[in-house]
Every structure is written in C-alpha cells, then in structure tokens.
C-alpha positions as CSV (number, residue, x, y, z in Angstrom):
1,X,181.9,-78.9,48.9
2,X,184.0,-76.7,50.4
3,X,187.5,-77.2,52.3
4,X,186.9,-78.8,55.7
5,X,189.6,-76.8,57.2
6,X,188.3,-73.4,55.9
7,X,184.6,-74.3,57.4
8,X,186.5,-75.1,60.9
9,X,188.1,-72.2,61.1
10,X,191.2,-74.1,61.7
11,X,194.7,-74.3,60.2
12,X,196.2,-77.9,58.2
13,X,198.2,-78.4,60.7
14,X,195.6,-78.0,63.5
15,X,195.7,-80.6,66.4
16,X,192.3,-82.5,67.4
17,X,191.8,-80.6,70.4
18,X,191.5,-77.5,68.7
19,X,189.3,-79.0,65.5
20,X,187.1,-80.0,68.6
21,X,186.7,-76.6,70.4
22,X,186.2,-75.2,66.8
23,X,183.3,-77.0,65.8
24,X,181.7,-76.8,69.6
25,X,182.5,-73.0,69.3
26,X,180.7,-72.8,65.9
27,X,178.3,-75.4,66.5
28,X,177.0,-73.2,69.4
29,X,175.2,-70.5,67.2
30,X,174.4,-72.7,64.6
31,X,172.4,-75.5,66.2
32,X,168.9,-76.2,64.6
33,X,167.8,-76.4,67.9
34,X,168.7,-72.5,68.7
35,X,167.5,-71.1,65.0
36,X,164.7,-72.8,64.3
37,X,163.3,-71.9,60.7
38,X,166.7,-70.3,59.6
39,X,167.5,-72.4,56.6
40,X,170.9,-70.5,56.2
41,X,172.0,-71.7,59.8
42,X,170.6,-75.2,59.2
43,X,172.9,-75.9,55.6
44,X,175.6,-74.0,57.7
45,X,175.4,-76.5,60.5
46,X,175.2,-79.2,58.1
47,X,178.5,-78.3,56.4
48,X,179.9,-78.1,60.5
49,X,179.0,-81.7,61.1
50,X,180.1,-82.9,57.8
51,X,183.8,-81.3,58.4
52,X,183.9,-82.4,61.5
53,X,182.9,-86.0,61.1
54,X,186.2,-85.9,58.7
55,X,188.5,-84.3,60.3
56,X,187.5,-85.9,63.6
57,X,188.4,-89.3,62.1
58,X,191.9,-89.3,61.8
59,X,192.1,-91.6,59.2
60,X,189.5,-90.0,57.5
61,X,191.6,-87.0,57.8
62,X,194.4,-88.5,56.3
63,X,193.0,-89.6,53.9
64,X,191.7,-86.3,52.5
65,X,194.7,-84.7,52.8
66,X,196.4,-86.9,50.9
67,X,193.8,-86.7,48.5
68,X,192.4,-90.0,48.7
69,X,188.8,-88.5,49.3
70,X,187.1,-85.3,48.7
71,X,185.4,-83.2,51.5
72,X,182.5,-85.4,51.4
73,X,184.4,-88.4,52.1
74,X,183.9,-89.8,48.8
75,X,186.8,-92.1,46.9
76,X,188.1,-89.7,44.2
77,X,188.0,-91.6,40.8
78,X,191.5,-92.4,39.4
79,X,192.3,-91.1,36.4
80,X,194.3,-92.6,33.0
81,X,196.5,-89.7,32.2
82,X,198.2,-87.1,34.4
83,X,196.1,-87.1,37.9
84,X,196.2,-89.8,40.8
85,X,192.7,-88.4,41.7
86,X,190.1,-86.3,40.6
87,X,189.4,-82.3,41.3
88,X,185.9,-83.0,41.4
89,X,184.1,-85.8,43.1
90,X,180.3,-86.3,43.5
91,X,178.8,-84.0,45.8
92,X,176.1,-84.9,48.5
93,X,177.0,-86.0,52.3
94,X,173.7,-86.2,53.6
95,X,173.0,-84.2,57.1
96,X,171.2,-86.4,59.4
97,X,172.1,-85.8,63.1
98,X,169.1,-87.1,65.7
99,X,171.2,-86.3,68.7
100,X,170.0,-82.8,69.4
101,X,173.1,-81.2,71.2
102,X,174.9,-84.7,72.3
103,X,177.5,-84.4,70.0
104,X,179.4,-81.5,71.6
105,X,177.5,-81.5,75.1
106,X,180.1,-82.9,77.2
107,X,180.3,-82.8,81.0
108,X,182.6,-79.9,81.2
109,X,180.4,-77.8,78.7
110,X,178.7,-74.9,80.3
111,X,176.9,-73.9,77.4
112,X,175.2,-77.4,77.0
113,X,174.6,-77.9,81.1
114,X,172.9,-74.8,80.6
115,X,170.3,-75.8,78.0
116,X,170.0,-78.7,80.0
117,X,169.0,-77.4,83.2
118,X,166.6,-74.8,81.4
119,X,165.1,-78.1,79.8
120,X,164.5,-79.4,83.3
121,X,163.1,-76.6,84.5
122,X,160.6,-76.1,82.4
123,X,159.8,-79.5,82.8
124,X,159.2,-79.1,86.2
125,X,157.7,-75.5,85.9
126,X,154.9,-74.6,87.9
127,X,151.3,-74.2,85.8
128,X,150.5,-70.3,86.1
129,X,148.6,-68.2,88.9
130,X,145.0,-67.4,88.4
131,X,143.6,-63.8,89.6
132,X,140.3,-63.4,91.2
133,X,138.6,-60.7,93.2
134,X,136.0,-61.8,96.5
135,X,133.7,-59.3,98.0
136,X,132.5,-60.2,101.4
137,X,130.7,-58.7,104.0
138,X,132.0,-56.2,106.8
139,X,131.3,-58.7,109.6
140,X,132.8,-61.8,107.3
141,X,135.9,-59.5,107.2
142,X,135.9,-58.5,111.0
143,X,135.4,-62.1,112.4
144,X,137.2,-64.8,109.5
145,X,134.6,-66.9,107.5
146,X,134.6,-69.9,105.2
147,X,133.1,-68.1,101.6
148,X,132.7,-70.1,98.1
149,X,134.1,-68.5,95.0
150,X,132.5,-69.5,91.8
151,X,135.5,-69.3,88.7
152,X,134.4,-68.5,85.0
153,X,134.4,-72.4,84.3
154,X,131.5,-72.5,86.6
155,X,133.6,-74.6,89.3
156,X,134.0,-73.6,92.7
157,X,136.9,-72.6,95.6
158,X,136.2,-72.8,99.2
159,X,138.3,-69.6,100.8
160,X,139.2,-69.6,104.0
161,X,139.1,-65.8,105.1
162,X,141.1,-65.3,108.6
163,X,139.5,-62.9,111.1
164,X,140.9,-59.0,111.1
165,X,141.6,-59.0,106.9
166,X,142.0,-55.6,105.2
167,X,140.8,-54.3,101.7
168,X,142.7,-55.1,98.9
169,X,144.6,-58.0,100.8
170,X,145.2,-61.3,98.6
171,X,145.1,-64.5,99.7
172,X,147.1,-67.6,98.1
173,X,145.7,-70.5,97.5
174,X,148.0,-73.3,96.4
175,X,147.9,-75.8,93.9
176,X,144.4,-73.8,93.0
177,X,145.8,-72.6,89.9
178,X,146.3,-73.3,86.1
179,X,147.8,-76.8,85.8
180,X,151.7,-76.9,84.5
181,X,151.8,-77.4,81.1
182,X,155.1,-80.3,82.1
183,X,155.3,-82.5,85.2
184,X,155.2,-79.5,87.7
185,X,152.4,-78.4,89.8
186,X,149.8,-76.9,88.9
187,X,150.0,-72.9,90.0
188,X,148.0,-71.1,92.9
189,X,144.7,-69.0,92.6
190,X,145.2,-65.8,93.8
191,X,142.3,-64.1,95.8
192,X,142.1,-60.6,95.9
193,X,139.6,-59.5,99.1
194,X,136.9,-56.5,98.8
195,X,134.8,-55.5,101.6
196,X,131.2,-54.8,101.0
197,X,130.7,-51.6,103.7
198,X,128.7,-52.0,106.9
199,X,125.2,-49.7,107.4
200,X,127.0,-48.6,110.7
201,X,130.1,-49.8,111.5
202,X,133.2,-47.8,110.2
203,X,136.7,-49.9,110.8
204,X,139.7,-47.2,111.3
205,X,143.0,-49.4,112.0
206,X,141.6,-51.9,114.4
207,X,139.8,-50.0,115.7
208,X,135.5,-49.7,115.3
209,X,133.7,-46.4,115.0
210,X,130.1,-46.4,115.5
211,X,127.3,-43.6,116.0
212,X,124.5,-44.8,118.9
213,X,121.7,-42.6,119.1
214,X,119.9,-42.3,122.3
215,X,117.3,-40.3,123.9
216,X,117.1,-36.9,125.8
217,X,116.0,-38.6,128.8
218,X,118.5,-41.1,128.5
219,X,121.4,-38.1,127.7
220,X,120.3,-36.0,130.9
221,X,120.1,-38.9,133.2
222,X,122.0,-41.3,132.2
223,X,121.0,-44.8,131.4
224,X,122.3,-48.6,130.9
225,X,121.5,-49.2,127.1
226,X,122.7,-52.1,124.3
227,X,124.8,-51.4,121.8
228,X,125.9,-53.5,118.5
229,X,129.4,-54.4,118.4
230,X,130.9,-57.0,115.4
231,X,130.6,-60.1,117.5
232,X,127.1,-59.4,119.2
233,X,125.3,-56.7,121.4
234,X,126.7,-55.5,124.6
235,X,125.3,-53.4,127.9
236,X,126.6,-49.4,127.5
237,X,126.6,-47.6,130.0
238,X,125.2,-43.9,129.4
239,X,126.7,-40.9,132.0
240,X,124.4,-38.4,133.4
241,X,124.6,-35.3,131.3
242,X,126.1,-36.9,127.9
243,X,125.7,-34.3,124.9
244,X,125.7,-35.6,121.0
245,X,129.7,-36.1,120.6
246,X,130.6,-38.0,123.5
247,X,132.6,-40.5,122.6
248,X,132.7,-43.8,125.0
249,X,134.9,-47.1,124.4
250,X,134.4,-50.9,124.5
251,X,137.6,-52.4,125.3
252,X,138.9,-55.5,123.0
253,X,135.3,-55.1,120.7
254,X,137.0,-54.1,117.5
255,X,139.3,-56.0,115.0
256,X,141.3,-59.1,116.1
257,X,144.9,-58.7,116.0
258,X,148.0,-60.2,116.9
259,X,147.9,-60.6,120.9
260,X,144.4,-59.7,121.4
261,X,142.0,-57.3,119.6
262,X,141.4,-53.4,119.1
263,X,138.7,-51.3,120.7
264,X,134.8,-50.4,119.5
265,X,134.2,-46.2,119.8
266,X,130.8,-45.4,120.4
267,X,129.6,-41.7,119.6
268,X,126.4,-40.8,121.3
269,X,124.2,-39.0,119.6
270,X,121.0,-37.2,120.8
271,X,117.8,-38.1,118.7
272,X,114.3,-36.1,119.8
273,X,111.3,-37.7,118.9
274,X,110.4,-37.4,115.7
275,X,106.7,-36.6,116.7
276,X,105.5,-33.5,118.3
277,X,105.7,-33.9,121.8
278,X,103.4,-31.3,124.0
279,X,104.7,-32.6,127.5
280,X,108.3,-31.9,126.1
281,X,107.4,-28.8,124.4
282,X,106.0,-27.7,128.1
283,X,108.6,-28.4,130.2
284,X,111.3,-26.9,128.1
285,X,109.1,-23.6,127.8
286,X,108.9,-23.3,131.3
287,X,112.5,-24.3,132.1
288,X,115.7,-22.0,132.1
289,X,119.1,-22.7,132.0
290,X,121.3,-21.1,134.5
291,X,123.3,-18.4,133.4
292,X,126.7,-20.1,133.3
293,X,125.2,-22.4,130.4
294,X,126.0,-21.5,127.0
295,X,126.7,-24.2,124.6
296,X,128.0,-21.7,121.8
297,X,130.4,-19.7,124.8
298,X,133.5,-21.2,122.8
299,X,132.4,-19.9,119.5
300,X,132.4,-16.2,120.5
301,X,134.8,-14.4,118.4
C-alpha cells in the first residue's frame, strides 16, 4: 500500500489541521457519490479514507511512523535477525464508508452545504408543466366561458376562460400538471388559447368590426333596424341617405377591458334584391339624378 503521507499530499511533519483540509480537498473530486461508475476514482477514494483514518488517529499515526504498523494499519511481524519489523506486511484495508459525504461535511463546509441544499431541493422540486392547446369559439373568447379540456390520458380539466382573451394567450393552471417525482407539488398545465373565427364578427384591438347589409329603401330613407352584437342584438339606427361604406358605432359593444369595454363598428352595406324587380326597374328608369350628383366625381383624373 502506498505511503499515507504521499496519498495526502502532505509532508511528515504535517499538523492535523492540514492532514484534515487535505483529505476534504481531495475527497471533494473523488467522492463515489460525484463519479459514479469511475472505478479509478472509487480505489482512489478508498486509498483517501484509508490514509486518513491513520493519520487522523494520532496514535495510529505514531505508530506507523515508528514502524509499528504498515499503511494498512496492520502489526508488522518481528523478525529473528536484523529488522524490528517487517518491509512488507499483508495487504488489504477493506473500504467500507456508508456515510455518503458525512465524513468531511462539516458545518463550515460550503462544498457539502451545497450538495445538501441541491438534495433538498430536489426533494421538494415541483413535478413538470404540461402543454396543451384549447380552441374555442369567437363569442366564448369575447364574453369568458367555463370549457372542458379532454388530456391524452382520456381525463379531463375544467378551464376557466376570462372574458376579452386574445389568440395565442396561455392560461396557468396550477397543481394541474405532472406530479413531482419527490415530495413537491405536482406542476401546472399550461393552456394555450386558439380562437375558432366568427362568420361575421372581426375583433381589431377591442374593438368589433361588422358588415350589416340593409336595403335601398332602408339606405335612402333611413330606418330603425337590429343589429348582432357579441352579447345579443340591439336597435341601429339607419340615417337618411346612408351609402355602402358608412360606418356607424355602438358604444361599449365590443371586447371587455379593464374599466369598461371597447366599441362594435357597423359598416352598412346596400344589398338589392336578388330577384328582378319591375317596380324598381321602373322608377329608376324614369328617375334622374340632379346634375351635382356624381358618385365617381373624386375619381376623375
């Protein structure tokens, strides 16, 4: 077995302090516990532990260096002629250390506080998130709804969806997750919110943008008409004159948001009936614009 001293590190006449900090030093890359598999490091450490455990002992230590004992801590066998002790003794201090890192952790140790508190936290460590993706409707999105996710596993989340939420917006749900694989909790499930499109709502900002279509008669002189808006239909009112284009606003009818809500835009737009219409067809033959009329006037080039 080789010299205690020269597996230390440390000089003959070393104190114990320093024998100490050489064999925490050492014993701080060498660990089983921080090389698992590495055969090399493991005989290494168990050479550490055996020099230490002599030299430690301070009469132990004197012993050897008298020569009472070999590195191992063995008796060397007298001898009849010329030699108090042997050279050679029987090699073999068996390595057998169940303490993990107790035998150099003390409470001024950084290194071993360290591996401490990374053992606690991942004790403690959270399972992991889970990733999901919800498409709901336009109106769902517009005015918040209760909608039921089914997972992979075939089990279910209720998902609370507040009123006003964009595309793409993710909602947490904790403890909803994968379970810790320790004593933690278990992790959130992450929702990730699609909106199916409307067949005639539009949402710009907070905003609503709609296109109402309404009648000739109801263009030229005016009329009191309902129109949709995301949390029922309303009374419109129609001006005398309106042309496809005109663009009229519902105060507080679009998206809720923080202190009250946006607006709904309506654009009109004139329909004709889709059937020939004689009576139509007659009036407009025998009617004439005045001459200040001329829809295309700001085209001219």
């Amino acid at each position: 077995m080789k010299d205690p001293y020269e597996i230390l590190g440390v000089a003959r006449t070393a104190s114990p302090e320093d024998i100490r900090k050489a064999y925490r030093r050492l014993a701080k890359t060498l660990h089983p516990d921080l090389n698992p598999g590495n055969k090399e490091a493991e005989e290494r450490f168990k050479e550490l532990s055996a020099a230490n455990d002599l030299l430690s002992d301070p009469d132990k230590r004197r012993r050897f260096d008298s020569g009472e004992i070999d590195a191992s801590g063995a008796e060397k066998p007298r001898q009849r002629y010329y030699k108090d002790f042997a050279a050679e003794a029987p090699a073999g201090h068996p390595y057998e250390n169940h303490s993990g890192f107790a035998d150099f952790a003390e409470t001024n140790d950084i290194f071993a506080e360290l591996l401490r508190r990374q053992a606690e936290a991942a004790r403690r460590a959270p399972g992991p998130d889970l990733h999901y993706r919800l498409a709901i409707d336009f109106l769902d999105a517009v005015n918040g709804a209760t909608k039921r996710l089914t997972l992979p596993d075939g089990g279910t989340l209720d998902v609370t969806i507040p009123s006003g939420i964009q595309e793409g917006q993710t909602l947490r749900l904790r403890g909803k997750g994968a379970p810790s694989p320790g004593e933690g909790e278990a992790g959130d499930a992450l929702v990730e919110i699609s909106i199916n499109p409307h067949r005639f709502f539009v949402r710009h900002g907070d905003d609503i943008h709609m296109e109402l279509p309404i009648t000739l008669t109801e263009a030229v002189l005016g009329a009191r008409v309902r129109a949709p808006t995301p949390t029922g239909p309303v009374t419109l009112t129609v001006p005398k004159g309106s042309s496809t284009g005109t663009i009229l606003r519902l105060k507080g009818k679009g998206v809720p948001r923080s202190g009250g809500h946006g607006d709904e835009l309506v654009k009109l737009k004139v329909m004709l009936p889709t059937e020939p219409n004689p009576e139509l067809e007659a009036f407009l033959s025998s009617w004439a614009p005045g001459p200040s009329y001329d829809p295309r006037r700001d085209m001219q080039t």
